[in-house]
C-alpha positions as CSV (number, residue, x, y, z in Angstrom):
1,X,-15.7,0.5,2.9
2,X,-12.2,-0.6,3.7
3,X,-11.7,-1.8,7.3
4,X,-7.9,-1.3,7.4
5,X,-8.1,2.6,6.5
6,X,-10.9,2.9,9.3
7,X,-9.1,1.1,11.4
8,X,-5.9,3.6,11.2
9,X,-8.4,6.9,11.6
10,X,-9.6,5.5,14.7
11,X,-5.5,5.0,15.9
12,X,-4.2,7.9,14.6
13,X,-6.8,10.7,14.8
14,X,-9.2,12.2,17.5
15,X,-12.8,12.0,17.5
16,X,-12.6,16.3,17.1
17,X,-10.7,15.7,14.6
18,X,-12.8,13.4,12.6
19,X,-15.8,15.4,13.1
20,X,-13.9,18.3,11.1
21,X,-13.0,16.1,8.5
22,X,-16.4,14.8,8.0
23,X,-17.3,18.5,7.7
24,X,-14.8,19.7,5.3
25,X,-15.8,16.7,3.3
26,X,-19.7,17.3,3.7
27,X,-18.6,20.9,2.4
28,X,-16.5,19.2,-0.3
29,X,-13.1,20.4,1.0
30,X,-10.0,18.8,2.1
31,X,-10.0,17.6,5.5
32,X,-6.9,18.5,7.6
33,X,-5.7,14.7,7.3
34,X,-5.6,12.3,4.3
35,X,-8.5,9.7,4.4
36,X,-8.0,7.4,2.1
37,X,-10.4,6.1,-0.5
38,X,-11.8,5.7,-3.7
39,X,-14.2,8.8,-3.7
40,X,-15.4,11.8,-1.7
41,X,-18.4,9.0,-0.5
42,X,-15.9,6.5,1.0
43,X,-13.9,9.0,2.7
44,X,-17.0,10.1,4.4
45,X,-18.1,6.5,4.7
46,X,-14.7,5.8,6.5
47,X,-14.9,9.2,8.5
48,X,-18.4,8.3,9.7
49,X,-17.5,4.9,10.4
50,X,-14.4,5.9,12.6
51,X,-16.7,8.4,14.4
52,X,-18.9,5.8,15.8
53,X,-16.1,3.2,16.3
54,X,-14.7,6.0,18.7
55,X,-17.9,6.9,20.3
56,X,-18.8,3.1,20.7
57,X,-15.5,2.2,22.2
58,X,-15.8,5.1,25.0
59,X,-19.7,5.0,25.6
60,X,-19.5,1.0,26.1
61,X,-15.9,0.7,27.0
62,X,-15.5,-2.1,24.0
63,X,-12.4,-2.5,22.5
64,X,-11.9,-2.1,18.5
65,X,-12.9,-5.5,17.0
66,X,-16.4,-5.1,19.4
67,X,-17.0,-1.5,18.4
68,X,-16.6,-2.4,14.4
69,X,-18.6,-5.7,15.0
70,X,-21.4,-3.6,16.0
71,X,-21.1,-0.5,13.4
72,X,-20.9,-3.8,10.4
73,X,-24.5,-4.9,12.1
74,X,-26.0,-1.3,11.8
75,X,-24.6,-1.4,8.3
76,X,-26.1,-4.9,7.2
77,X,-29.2,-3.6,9.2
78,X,-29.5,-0.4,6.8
79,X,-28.8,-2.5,4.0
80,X,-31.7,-4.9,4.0
């Protein structure tokens, strides 16, 4: 998980358009957009990630930084 390649889905893309991507990749096609990243699992760890970033930041009205803090707990949550 790369934080700077998240960080530019959730500036340059739409939350539709994410969705589709995480589609396409879920089908194992090419999303409409490059998403960068190692393998088809991080670009649908990075897709996912920018999903909820977006979602956060509009259901709580947080900004970036906030929104990633609290996707990063959910991860480290689901990790131990």
């Amino acid at each position: 998980m790369k934080i700077p390649v998240i960080k530019r889905l959730v500036e340059t893309q739409t939350l539709e358009s994410l969705v589709a991507a995480e589609e396409a990749l879920l089908e194992e096609q090419q999303p409409a957009f490059e998403v960068e990243g190692e393998d088809e699992g991080e670009k649908l760890t990075h897709v996912f990630a920018a999903i909820f970033i977006l979602n956060h930041m509009k259901d709580s009205g947080a900004e970036f930084k906030d929104a990633l803090r609290e996707y990063t707990k959910k991860v480290r949550v689901s990790i131990s």
